[in-house]
Every structure is written in structure tokens, then in C-alpha cells.
C-alpha positions as CSV (number, residue, x, y, z in Angstrom):
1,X,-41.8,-12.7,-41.4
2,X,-38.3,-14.6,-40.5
3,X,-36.4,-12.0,-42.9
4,X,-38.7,-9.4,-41.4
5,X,-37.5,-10.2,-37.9
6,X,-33.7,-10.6,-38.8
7,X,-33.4,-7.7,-40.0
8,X,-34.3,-5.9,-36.8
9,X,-32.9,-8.6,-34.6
10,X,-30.1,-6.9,-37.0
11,X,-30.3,-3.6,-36.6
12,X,-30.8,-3.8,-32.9
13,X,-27.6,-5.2,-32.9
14,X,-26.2,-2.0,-34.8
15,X,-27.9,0.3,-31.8
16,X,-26.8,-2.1,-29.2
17,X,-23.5,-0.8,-27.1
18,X,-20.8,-3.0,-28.7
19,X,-19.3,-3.4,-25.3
20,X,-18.2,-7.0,-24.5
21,X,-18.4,-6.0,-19.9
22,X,-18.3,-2.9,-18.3
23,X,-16.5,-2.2,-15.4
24,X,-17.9,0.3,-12.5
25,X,-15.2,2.4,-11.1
26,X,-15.7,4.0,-7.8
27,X,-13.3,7.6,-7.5
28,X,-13.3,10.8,-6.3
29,X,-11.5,12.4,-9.6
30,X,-14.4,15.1,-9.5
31,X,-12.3,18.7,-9.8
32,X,-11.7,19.9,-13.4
33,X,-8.1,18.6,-14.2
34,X,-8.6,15.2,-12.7
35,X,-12.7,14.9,-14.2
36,X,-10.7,15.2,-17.7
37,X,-8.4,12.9,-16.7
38,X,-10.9,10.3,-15.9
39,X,-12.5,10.8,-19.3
40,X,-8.9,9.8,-20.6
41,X,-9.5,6.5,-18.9
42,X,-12.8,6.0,-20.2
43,X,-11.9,6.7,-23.3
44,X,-8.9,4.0,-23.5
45,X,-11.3,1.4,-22.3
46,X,-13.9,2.1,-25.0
47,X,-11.0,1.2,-27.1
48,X,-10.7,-1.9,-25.4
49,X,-14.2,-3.0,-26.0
50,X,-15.1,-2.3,-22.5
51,X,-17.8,0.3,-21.0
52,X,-17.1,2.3,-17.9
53,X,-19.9,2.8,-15.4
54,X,-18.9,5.8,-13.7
55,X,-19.2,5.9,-9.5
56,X,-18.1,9.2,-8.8
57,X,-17.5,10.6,-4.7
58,X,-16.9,14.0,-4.2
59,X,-14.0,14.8,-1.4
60,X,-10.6,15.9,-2.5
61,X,-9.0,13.6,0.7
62,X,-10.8,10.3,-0.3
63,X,-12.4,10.0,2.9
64,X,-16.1,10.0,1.0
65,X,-15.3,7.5,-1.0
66,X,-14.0,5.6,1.3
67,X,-17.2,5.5,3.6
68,X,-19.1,4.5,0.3
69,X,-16.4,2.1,-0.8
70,X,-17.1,-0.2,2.8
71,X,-20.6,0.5,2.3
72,X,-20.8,-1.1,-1.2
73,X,-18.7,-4.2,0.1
74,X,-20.0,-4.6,3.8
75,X,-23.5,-4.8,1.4
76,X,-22.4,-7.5,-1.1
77,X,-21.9,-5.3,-4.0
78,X,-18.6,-4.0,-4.4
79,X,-17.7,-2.0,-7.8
80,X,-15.4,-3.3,-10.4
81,X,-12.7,-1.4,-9.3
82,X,-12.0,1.9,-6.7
83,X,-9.6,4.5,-6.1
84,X,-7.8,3.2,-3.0
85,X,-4.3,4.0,-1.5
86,X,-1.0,2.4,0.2
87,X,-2.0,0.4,3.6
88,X,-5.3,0.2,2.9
89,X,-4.7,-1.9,0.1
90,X,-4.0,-4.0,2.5
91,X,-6.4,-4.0,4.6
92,X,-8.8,-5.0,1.9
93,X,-6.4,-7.7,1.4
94,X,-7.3,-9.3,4.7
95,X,-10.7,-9.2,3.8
96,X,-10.9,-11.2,1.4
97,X,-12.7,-9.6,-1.0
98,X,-10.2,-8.3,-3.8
99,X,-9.5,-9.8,-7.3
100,X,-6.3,-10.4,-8.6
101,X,-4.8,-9.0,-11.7
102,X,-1.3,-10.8,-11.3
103,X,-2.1,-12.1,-15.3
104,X,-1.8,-9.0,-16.9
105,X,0.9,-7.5,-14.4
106,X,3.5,-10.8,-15.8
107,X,2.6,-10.4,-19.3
108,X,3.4,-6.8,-19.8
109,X,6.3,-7.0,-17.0
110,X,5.1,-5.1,-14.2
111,X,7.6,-6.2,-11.8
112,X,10.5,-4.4,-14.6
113,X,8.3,-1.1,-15.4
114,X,7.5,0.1,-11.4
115,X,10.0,1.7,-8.9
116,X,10.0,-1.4,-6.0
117,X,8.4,0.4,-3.1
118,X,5.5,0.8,-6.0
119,X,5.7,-2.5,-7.2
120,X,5.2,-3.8,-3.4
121,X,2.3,-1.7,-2.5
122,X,0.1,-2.7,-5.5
123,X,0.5,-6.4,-4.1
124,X,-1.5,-8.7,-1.6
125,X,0.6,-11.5,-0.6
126,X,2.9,-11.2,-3.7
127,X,0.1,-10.8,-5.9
128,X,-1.1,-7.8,-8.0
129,X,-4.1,-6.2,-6.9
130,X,-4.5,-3.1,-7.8
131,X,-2.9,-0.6,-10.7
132,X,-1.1,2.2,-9.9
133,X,-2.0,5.7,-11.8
134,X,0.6,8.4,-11.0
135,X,2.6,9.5,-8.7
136,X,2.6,12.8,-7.3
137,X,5.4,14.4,-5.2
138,X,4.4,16.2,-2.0
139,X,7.3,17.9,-0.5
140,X,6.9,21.0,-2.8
141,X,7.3,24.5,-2.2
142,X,4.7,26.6,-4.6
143,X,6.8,30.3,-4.9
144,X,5.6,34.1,-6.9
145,X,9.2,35.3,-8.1
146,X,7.5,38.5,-8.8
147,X,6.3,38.7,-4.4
148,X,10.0,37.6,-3.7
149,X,11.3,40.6,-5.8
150,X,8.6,42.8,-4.6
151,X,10.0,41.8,-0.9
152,X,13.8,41.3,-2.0
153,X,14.3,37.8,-1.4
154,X,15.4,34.7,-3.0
155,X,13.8,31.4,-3.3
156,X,14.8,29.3,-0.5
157,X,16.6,25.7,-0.3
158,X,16.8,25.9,3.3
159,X,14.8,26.3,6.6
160,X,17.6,29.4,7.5
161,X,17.0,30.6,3.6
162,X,13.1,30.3,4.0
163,X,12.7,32.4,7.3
164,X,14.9,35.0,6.1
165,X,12.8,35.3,2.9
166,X,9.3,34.8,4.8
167,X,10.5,37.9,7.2
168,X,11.2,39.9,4.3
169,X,8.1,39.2,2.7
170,X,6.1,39.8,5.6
171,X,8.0,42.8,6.0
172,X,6.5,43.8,2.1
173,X,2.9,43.4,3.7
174,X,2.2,40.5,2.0
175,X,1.4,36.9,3.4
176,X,4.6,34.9,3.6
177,X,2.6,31.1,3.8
178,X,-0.4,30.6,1.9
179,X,-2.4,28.1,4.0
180,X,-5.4,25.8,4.4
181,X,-6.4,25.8,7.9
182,X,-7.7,21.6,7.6
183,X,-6.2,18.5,8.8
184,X,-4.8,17.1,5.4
185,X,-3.4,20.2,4.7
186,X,-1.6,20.6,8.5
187,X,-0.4,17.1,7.7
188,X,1.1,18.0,4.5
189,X,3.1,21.4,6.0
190,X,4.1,19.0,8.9
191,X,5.7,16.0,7.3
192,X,7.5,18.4,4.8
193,X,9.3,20.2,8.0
194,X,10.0,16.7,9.3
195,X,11.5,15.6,6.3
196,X,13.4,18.8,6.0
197,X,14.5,18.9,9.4
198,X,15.3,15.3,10.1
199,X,16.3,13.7,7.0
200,X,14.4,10.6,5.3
201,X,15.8,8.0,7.5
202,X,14.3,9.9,10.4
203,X,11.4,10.5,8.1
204,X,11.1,6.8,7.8
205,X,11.7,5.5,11.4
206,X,8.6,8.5,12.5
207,X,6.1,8.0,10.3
208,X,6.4,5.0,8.4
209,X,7.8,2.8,11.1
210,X,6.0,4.7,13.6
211,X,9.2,3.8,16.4
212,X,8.0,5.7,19.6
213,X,12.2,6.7,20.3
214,X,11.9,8.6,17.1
215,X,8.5,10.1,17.5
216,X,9.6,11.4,20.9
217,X,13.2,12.7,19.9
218,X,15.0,15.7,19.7
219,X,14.7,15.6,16.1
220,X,10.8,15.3,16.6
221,X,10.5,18.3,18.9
222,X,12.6,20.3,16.4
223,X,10.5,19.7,14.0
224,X,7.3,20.8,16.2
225,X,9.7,24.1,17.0
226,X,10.5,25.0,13.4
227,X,6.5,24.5,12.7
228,X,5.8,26.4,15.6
229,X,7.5,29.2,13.4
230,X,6.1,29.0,10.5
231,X,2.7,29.1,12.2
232,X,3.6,33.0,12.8
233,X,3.5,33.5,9.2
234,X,0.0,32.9,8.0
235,X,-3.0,35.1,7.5
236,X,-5.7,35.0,9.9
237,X,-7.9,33.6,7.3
238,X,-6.3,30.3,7.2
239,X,-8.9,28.0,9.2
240,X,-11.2,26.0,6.8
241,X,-9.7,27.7,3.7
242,X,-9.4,25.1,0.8
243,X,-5.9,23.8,-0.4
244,X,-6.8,26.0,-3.9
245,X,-8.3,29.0,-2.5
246,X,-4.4,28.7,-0.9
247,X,-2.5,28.3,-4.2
248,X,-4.6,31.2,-5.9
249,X,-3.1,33.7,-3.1
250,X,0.2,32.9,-4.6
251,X,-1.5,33.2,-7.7
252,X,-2.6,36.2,-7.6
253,X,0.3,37.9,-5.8
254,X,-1.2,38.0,-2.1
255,X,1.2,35.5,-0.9
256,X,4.6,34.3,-1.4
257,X,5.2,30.7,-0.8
258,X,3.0,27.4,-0.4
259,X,3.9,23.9,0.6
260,X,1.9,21.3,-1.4
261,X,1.9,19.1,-3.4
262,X,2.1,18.6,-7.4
263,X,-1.4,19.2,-7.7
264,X,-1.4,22.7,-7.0
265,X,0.6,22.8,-10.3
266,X,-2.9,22.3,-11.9
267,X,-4.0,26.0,-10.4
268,X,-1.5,27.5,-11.6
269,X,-1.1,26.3,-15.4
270,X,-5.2,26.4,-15.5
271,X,-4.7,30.1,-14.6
272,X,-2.3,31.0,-18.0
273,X,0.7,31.1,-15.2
274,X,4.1,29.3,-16.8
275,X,6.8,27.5,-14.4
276,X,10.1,28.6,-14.2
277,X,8.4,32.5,-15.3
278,X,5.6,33.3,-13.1
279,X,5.7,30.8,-10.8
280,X,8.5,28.2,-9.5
281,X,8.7,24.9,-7.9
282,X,11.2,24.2,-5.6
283,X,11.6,21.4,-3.1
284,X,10.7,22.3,0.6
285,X,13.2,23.6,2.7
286,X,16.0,21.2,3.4
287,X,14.3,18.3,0.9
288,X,15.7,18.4,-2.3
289,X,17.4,15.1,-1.8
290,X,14.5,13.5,-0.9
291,X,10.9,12.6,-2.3
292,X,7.2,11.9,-0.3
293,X,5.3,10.4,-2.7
294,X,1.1,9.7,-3.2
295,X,0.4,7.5,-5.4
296,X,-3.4,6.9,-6.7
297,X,-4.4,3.5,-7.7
298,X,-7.2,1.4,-9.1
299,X,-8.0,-1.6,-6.7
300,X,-9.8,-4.4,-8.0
301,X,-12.4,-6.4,-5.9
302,X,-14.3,-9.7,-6.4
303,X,-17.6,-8.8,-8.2
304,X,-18.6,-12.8,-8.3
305,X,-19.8,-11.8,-11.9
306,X,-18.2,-14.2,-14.5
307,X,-17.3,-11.3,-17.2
308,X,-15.6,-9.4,-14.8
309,X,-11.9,-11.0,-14.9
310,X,-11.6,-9.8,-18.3
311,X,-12.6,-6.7,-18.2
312,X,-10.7,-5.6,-14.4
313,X,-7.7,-7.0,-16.7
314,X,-8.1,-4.4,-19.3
315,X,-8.9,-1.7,-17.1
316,X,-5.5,-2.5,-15.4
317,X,-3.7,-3.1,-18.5
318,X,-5.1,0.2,-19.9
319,X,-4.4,2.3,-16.6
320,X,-0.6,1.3,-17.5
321,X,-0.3,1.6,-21.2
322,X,2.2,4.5,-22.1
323,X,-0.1,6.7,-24.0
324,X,-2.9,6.8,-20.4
325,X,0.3,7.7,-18.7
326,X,0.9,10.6,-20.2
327,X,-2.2,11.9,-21.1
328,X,-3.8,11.0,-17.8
329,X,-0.5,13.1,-15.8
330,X,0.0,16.1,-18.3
331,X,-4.1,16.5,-16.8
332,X,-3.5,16.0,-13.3
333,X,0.0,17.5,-12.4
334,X,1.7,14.1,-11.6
335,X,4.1,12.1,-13.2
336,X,3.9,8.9,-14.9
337,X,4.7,5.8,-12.5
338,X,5.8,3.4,-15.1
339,X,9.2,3.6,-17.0
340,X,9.1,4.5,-21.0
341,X,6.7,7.3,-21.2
342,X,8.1,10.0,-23.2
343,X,8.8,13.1,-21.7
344,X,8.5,15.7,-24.3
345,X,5.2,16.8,-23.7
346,X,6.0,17.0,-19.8
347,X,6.8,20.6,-18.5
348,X,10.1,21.7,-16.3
349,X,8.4,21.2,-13.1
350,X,7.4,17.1,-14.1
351,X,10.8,16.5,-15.6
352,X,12.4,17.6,-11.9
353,X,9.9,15.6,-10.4
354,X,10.7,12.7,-12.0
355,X,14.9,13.0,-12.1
356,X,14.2,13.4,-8.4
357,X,11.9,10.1,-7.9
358,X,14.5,8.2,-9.8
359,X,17.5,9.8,-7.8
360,X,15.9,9.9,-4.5
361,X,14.7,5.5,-5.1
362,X,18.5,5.5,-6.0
363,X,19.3,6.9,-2.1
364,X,17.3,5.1,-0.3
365,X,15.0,8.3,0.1
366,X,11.4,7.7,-1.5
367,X,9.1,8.1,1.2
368,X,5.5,7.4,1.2
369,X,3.4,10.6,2.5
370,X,1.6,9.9,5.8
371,X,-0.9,12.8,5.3
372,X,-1.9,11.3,1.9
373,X,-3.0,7.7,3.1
374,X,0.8,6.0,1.9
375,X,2.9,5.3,5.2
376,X,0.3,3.6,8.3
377,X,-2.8,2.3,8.5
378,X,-6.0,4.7,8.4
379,X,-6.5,4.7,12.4
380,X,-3.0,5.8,13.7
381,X,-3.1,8.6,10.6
382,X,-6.4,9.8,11.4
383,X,-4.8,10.3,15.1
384,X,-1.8,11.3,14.0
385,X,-3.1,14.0,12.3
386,X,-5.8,15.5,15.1
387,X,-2.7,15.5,16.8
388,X,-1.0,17.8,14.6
389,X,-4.2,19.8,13.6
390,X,-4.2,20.6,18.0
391,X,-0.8,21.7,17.2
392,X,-1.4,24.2,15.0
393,X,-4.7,25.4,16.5
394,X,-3.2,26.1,20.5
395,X,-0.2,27.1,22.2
396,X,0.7,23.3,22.4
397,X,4.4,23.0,23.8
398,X,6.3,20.9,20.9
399,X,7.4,18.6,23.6
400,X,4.3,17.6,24.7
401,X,3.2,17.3,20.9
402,X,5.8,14.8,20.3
403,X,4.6,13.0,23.6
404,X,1.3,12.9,21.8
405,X,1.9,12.2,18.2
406,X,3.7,8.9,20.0
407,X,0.9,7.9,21.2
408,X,-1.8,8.9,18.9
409,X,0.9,6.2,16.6
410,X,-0.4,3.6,18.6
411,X,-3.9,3.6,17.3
412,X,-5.3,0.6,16.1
């Protein structure tokens, strides 16, 4: 009866997962690119002896997972890990509840691998806390070569170079700016034109500092004016339309230009379309020496379980490991955030993206994206952004839009 009952004490063991923890991982990675890139991080933890209990939250913007992230920790149950961004980071900091992962990030030299303003950001009080995934550039400009010949135009590099070519466009009967009529999406248009028409040290003082002289300036009110013109070259159709139901106008030929970020990239590859051929990537009017940047990261939290040190350190040290880098960003559209992954596998549109991270760090001009959760704290966003959404909704003077982005900036 003893050998009896080893043997399938034995073979239990066989069935058994051979899993030493597992680690749940709250995300919102849910579209097809990024659901394949999360299987690339399950798949390097199984490696690592550790099992992935998937919390997946719908919502392109995060905003869903965040309600369910507070949830889960307000409750006394927070997951392993969760996809959370730039200040908030923080802000979980202050509560208390995060875990640090400080070990790992000395051993394999963090600190030497990460562009500085990265470095800082994955920190609580000089203390790792959460791994960063990618980075993603925002200030792009999605163009059809085949709508700018149909209309005669060139690609543009400046606002003066952009309007000529929407007008001729237009002119074509086509839809010069393919846009998402949504808050995020008005965010992302808006903080390209600032950074186009004021530079990244205006950039910078606006909506990273948030200095009211700034917000209220000349510069700002230009900015709201040159806006104010590109809002007279999109469709009707715009309001509620989805960032990708955008990018497949330009697609498809129905429209010439978008800005967006690097993740429209995805649309168009997942559509047979090659860069540099059918479509082309170009840095938004007046940007090119300059680079917003969204960066997603795993945050890890305080579980109070006693297996869980060990495995958030895996998950962290996986998240980083060359081989995740690439095969995680050729998925998703970004870049790798770490130095040493090899770039052959990497298209023409990645290898701009990241000459021009390392460049623009170089210049003092990589700048976190306000639209995309990097720059301010969650409350002045949210009302920097229904300011900017009233903008492009109304006949809203830009002057007294700058008078109200200011304040909106003082949200707490």
C-alpha cells in the first residue's frame, strides 16, 4: 500500500504545475498586437519557473484598469503586479502599498541600461518600483504618399509645409486629418502642436511644470490658433470615432495625414502596408528635434504573501531581459527602453525612433506625453484635457483657452 501510494503521490507530482509562485498581472494589453505581446511575457516567465495569472481590463487609455487597480487595493488585495504609468507611480508610492524590486534592478545594472528621466520614474524615493516595458514615441505624423501624390504635395516638416499640403489635399476631395473626436486623442493632436510650435523647453515649463506664465503666453495662445486650424480640416465624422478607425482612413486612401503615436504603426503593418513604401512616418510639424514619450510599466505592490518577492523579481528581471525587449516591441510598435537590444529585426520607422530618443535625451528634449498619463498627476490631466476637448468642440477663443488650461493645471 506505501509503494502503492508513492507512486501516485508521484505521479501527481508529474500532473502538478511545476510553477515555484505565480504572479497576477493586472493590464489592459487586450487589442491584437499588444494581447500577443503579453503572451511574450508569459511565456518568459514560464521559463523562469513562474506562472502568470492573467487580470486583463479592457480600455485602450488605462482608465479601466485603473478604477479596478484602486478597487483591488482600497479592498486588501492588490495583484502581483499592474500596468501603471509616470506620476501615478508616485502616488502609489505615498500610499504605502508598493514592493520594491531595487535587488534585481542593482544586480543587472538598471541604473546603466535606462535613459535617466526613465530611470527616475520607475523609482519611489530612490528605490525601484516598477519595470519599464517600452517606450513609445507620440509626436508622430502617420502620412499615404500615394493621397499626397494624388493631391500634389509633399510630406511636411513644418506647420507652413503641413497647411500648404492639407489645402491641397483637401482641394483633391479627400480628408486632410484623420481624427478621433475623444479626449485622449484631442490631447495627443494638442501637445504635438505645442511642441511644434513652442519648442520643448516651452513644452516643458506648460505641461510638465504646469508654470501658469507659460500656460497663459503668447506661445500658448499660438498654439490654441494653429489648432484652431487644423480643426478646419477634419471630416464631420470625427466625434467618438476610435484612434484606429482614424489610421485605417489613411489606410485605405480616404485621408492623408494623422498625428499619433507609434502604435498606429501596428494598423498599418497588420494591414500588409510597408514604411517608407505605402506609408511614412515623419515627426509632427516643427518636432523632429524633439521626442514625447509613453512609457508602459509593470508596478509592483505588496501582496503580504511570503512567495511573492521572488517571483515580482523575476517578473521584473524578465520584463528587462533583451530577448522580451524585442520580441515584446517588434509586437507592439514601440521601441525597446533598455540599451543592447539588437536592432536588426526592427523596421525603418523603430530605428528613427530610437536615433531620435537617444538624440533628443542628448538635447535636453525628451518630454513625457501629458495626454498619455507621463508629465502631471491624474487630476490636473483629466482637467487639462476637458479643457482642450471644449476647445475642439466650440468656437472657444484661444485666449480664453489658455486662461482655462491654466487653471484647469491647478487641479488637485
Amino acid at each position: 500500500m506505501k509503494r502503492t501510494l508513492a507512486a501516485a503521490l508521484a505521479a501527481f507530482a508529474c500532473m502538478a504545475p511545476s510553477h515555484a509562485a505565480d504572479v497576477e498581472v493586472l493590464h489592459y494589453w487586450t487589442s491584437g498586437g499588444e494581447a500577443r505581446s503579453a503572451a511574450e511575457l508569459k511565456k518568459a516567465l514560464a521559463a523562469r519557473g513562474i506562472g502568470w495569472k492573467d487580470f486583463a481590463v479592457a480600455g485602450g487609455a488605462g482608465d479601466n484598469a485603473a478604477t479596478a487597480l484602486k478597487a483591488r487595493v482600497m479592498s486588501g488585495s492588490p495583484p502581483s503586479a499592474a500596468q501603471v504609468k509616470g506620476p501615478a507611480i508616485q502616488e502609489w508610492g505615498d500610499e504605502g502599498v508598493l514592493a520594491s524590486i531595487d535587488a534585481v534592478a542593482r544586480a543587472e545594472k538598471w541604473d546603466a541600461l535606462l535613459p535617466p528621466a526613465v530611470a527616475a520614474i520607475m523609482k519611489y524615493k530612490g528605490r525601484y518600483v516598477a519595470a519599464p516595458v517600452n517606450v513609445h514615441r507620440v509626436n508622430w505624423l502617420w502620412v499615404n504618399p500615394a493621397v499626397l501624390k494624388k493631391a500634389g504635395a509633399t510630406a511636411p516638416a513644418t506647420f507652413d509645409e503641413f497647411f500648404a499640403a492639407a489645402d491641397k489635399i483637401k482641394a483633391a476631395g479627400l480628408v486632410a486629418v484623420a481624427h478621433g473626436g475623444q479626449p485622449w486623442q484631442d490631447a495627443t493632436l494638442f501637445e504635438s502642436v505645442a511642441l511644434g510650435v513652442g519648442g520643448p523647453e516651452f513644452y516643458r515649463k506648460a505641461l510638465v511644470q504646469l508654470d501658469q506664465a507659460t500656460l497663459t503666453s503668447p506661445t500658448m495662445v499660438k498654439t490654441f490658433d494653429t489648432l484652431a486650424r487644423i480643426k478646419t480640416y477634419i471630416d464631420r465624422g470625427a466625434a467618438g470615432r476610435d484612434w484606429n478607425l482614424a489610421t485605417a482612413m489613411v489606410i485605405n486612401g480616404k485621408a492623408g495625414m494623422q498625428f499619433m503615436g507609434d502604435w498606429a504603426k501596428g494598423e498599418f503593418t497588420a494591414a500588409g502596408r510597408k514604411p517608407g513604401v505605402d506609408f511614412l512616418c515623419v515627426p509632427a510639424p516643427g518636432t523632429a528635434n524633439a521626442f514625447t514619450y509613453n512609457i508602459d510599466s509593470m508596478l509592483m505592490f505588496e501582496t503580504g504573501k511570503s512567495d511573492q518577492p521572488k517571483a515580482q523579481q523575476a517578473l521584473a528581471s524578465a520584463i528587462m531581459s533583451p530577448a522580451f525587449q524585442e520580441s515584446f516591441n517588434l509586437n507592439k510598435g514601440s521601441i525597446p527602453v533598455r540599451a543592447g537590444v539588437p536592432r536588426t529585426r526592427f523596421d525603418a520607422c523603430a530605428i528613427k525612433s530610437m536615433d531620435d530618443m537617444t538624440a533628443s535625451g542628448k538635447r535636453g528634449a525628451f518630454v513625457p506625453s501629458m495626454a498619455h498619463n507621463m508629465a502631471v498627476a491624474p487630476a490636473a490631466q483629466g482637467a487639462m484635457m476637458d479643457v482642450i476637448a471644449r476647445f475642439m468642440n466650440s468656437k472657444m477663443a484661444s485666449k480664453d483657452a489658455a486662461a482655462a488650461l491654466a487653471k484647469a493645471a491647478k487641479t488637485r
